[in-house]
C-alpha positions, 0 to 999 in steps of 0.5 A: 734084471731088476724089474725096478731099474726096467721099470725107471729105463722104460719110464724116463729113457724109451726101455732097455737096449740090447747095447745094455747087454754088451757092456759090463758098465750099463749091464750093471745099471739093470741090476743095481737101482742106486747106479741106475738113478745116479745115471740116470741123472747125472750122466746125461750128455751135454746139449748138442744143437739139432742141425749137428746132430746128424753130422756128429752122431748119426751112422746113418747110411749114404744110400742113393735114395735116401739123399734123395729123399732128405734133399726134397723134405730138408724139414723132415729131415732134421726131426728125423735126424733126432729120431736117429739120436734118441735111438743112438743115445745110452741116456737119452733124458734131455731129448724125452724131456724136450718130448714131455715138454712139446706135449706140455706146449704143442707148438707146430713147426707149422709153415715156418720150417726156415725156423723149426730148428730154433723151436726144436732147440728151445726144448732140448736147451732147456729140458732141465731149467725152470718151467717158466725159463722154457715157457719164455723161449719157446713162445718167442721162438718165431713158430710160436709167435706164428703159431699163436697169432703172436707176431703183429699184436698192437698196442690199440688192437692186442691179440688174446690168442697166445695168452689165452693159450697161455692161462687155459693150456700152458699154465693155470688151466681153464676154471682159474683165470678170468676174461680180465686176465686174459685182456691184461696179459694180451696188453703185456704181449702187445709189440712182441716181434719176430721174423717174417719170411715177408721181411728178413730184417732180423738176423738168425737166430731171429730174436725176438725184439719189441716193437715200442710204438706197438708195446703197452707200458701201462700198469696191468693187473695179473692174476690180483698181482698189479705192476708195469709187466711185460710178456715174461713177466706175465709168464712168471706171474702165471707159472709161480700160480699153485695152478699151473704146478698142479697142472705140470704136475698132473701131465709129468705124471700122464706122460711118465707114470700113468695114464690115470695117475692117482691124484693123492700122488698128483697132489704131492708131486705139486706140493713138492714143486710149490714148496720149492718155488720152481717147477724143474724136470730133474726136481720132478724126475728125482722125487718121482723115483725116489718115490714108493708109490711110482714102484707100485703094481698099479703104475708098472707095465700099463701106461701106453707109449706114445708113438715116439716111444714105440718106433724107439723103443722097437730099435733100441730093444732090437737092435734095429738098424735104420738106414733111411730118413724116410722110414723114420718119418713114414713110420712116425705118420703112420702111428699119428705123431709126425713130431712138431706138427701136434693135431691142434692147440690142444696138443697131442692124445694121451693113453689109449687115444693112441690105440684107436683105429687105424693107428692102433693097426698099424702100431701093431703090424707095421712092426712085424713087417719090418721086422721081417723085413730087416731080417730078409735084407741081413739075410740077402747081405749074407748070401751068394750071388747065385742065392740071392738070384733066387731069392728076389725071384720069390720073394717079390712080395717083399721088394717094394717095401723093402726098396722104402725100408734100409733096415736091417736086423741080425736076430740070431745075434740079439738071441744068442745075446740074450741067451748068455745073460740068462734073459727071456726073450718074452721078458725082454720084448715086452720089459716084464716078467710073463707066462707066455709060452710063445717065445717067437719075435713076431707073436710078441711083438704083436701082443697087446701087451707090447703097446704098454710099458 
């Protein structure tokens, strides 16, 4: 394999997958970086809406318990259901993209779930168009609008959270606005209206209107730009600011390079934006790996996964196979990233902000446990009735959890796989080359170096 086409899977997909493996077309991607790349970016599949994702994708077992289960927490259900398809996808890029992007403007699905897939979407759909395309659609989605305090600002009374959030947060950052800004942008956003779970006038997909009897169309003055502005063209006046692609520039690297990028690298991703007057995913993606420096020493195997990463990545190198809805979202709480419900305004950690506590205890033993787990339950579907009496009778430790966790895992399959193509277990595991003497499944998967990849 080559360490460079790993270095670009694990950075920009959730790593390899033992599918890569069993198919001569993307094993050939983790030798040759140019076919790597070139997939990378162009073939990556079409939008799918999230409420279709599970009819359309997902394998997902029609267990008892676990119909059970999504018919009390339908919510949750859908973002699992993503889970299950970054999992299934071979190019997953749009749905990391759309991850990056909720770390960029952490909007909380919150006690709007009646609209979560609305949210959900406007960062799938516009993974790939322009940074200021995005910013509008996903702030006039109604959990934004409620997130933000967005929904009722008046003319006489403008509410200054969403553009506060807006200049400190999502665009030029804290040292680069003024109060006036933020009193301006608050007028060009006055009158935006969404639905209100109190009045379903607007039909779904509940677009967002304007109130004219609440709007200001007053003359504003943005960032030294003055002109009769709305609420996106404050958005485009505040994106196009060198500001906000220092500051996108900064977070791409954070989430896809390193936790503590090198700012001459940082300096040159936002001057290549600038320079082409747009701030767009595949522009940054493309630059980055064509790029010497993102192949460096420095910047391979030492950026820590996000928990989404991890819980992935862990089935998609494995060969894992989960049959529930719960264990996904179990799993995700477990490591402190229920998806779309960020901590607060300010988003979700970064680097070893992950690694702290009890969420660094469960990132590596949780794991394990279900490792063993799945291989127990491949085991049990293999066995007589007379052995598998027995087996529950000493193994009683095992069955409540197990009763949560439908998973399963043939290890010997994904050896023997990795046998005939010559990989090192170690090397697969933690997606480097190492000296490691300790070839087992359950020692790597525990070793500090898997958190990092």
């Amino acid at each position: 394999m080559n360490h460079r086409c790993l270095h670009i899977l694990n950075r920009f997909g959730f790593g390899t997958s033992i599918q890569f493996l069993l198919n001569y077309e993307l094993s050939d991607l983790l030798i040759d970086e140019n076919k790597m790349k070139f997939w990378l970016i162009n073939e990556v599949p079409e939008f799918v809406e999230i409420e279709k994702v599970n009819k359309e994708f997902s394998t997902e077992a029609k267990i008892g318990s676990n119909e059970k289960w999504r018919k009390r927490w339908p919510d949750a259900a859908v973002r699992t259901d993503w889970i299950q398809f970054m999992v299934e996808l071979e190019n997953p890029l749009r749905e990391k993209a759309a991850l990056f992007w909720n770390h960029v403007v952490p909007i909380s699905v919150g006690i709007w779930g009646f609209a979560q897939n609305l949210l959900i979407d406007s960062y799938r759909k516009n993974a790939f168009s322009d940074y200021n395309v995005l910013l509008k659609d996903v702030l006039a989605s109604p959990c934004a609008m409620k997130f933000l305090n967005a929904y009722h600002s008046k003319k006489d009374n403008p509410n200054q959270n969403m553009p506060r959030e807006l200049l400190e947060l999502f665009t030029v950052g804290i040292d680069n606005y003024g109060q006036n800004d933020v009193l301006e942008i608050s007028r060009a956003f006055a009158g935006r209206r969404t639905v209100n779970p109190d009045n379903f006038k607007v039909p779904y997909p509940y677009q967002l209107y304007i109130d004219e009897n609440n709007s200001d169309r007053g003359e504003k003055t943005i960032l030294g730009q003055t002109g009769n502005w709305d609420g996106n063209d404050a958005i485009d006046i505040l994106v196009n600011s060198k500001h906000t692609h220092e500051r996108v520039a900064h977070l791409f690297m954070r989430f896809f390079v390193s936790d503590k990028p090198k700012d001459e690298h940082v300096d040159e991703l936002a001057a290549f934006t600038f320079s082409k007057n747009r701030i767009n995913f595949i522009d940054l993606v493309q630059y980055t790996i064509n790029s010497e420096w993102f192949f460096r020493d420095e910047y391979i195997g030492n950026k820590v996964k996000t928990p989404v990463e991890h819980w992935v990545g862990f089935q998609k190198k494995m060969g894992l196979k989960v049959l529930t809805s719960e264990l996904h979202s179990n799993v995700l709480r477990q490591f402190g990233q229920d998806v779309f419900f960020p901590i607060n305004v300010g988003g979700w950690p970064w680097g070893e902000g992950w690694l702290n506590g009890n969420l660094l205890i469960n990132r590596v033993f949780l794991p394990k446990a279900i490792l063993e787990i799945a291989q127990e339950n491949q085991q049990e579907i293999e066995m007589s009735f007379s052995e598998k009496v027995t087996y529950r009778t000493f193994k009683k430790h095992l069955l409540g959890m197990r009763f949560e966790s439908a998973v399963l895992l043939n290890i010997r399959e994904v050896i023997n796989i990795l046998k005939e193509n010559n990989v090192k277990l170690s090397s697969w595991v933690l997606s480097r080359n190492t000296s490691l003497k300790n070839d087992e499944i359950s020692y790597l998967i525990t070793h500090q170096l898997f958190q990092y990849h």
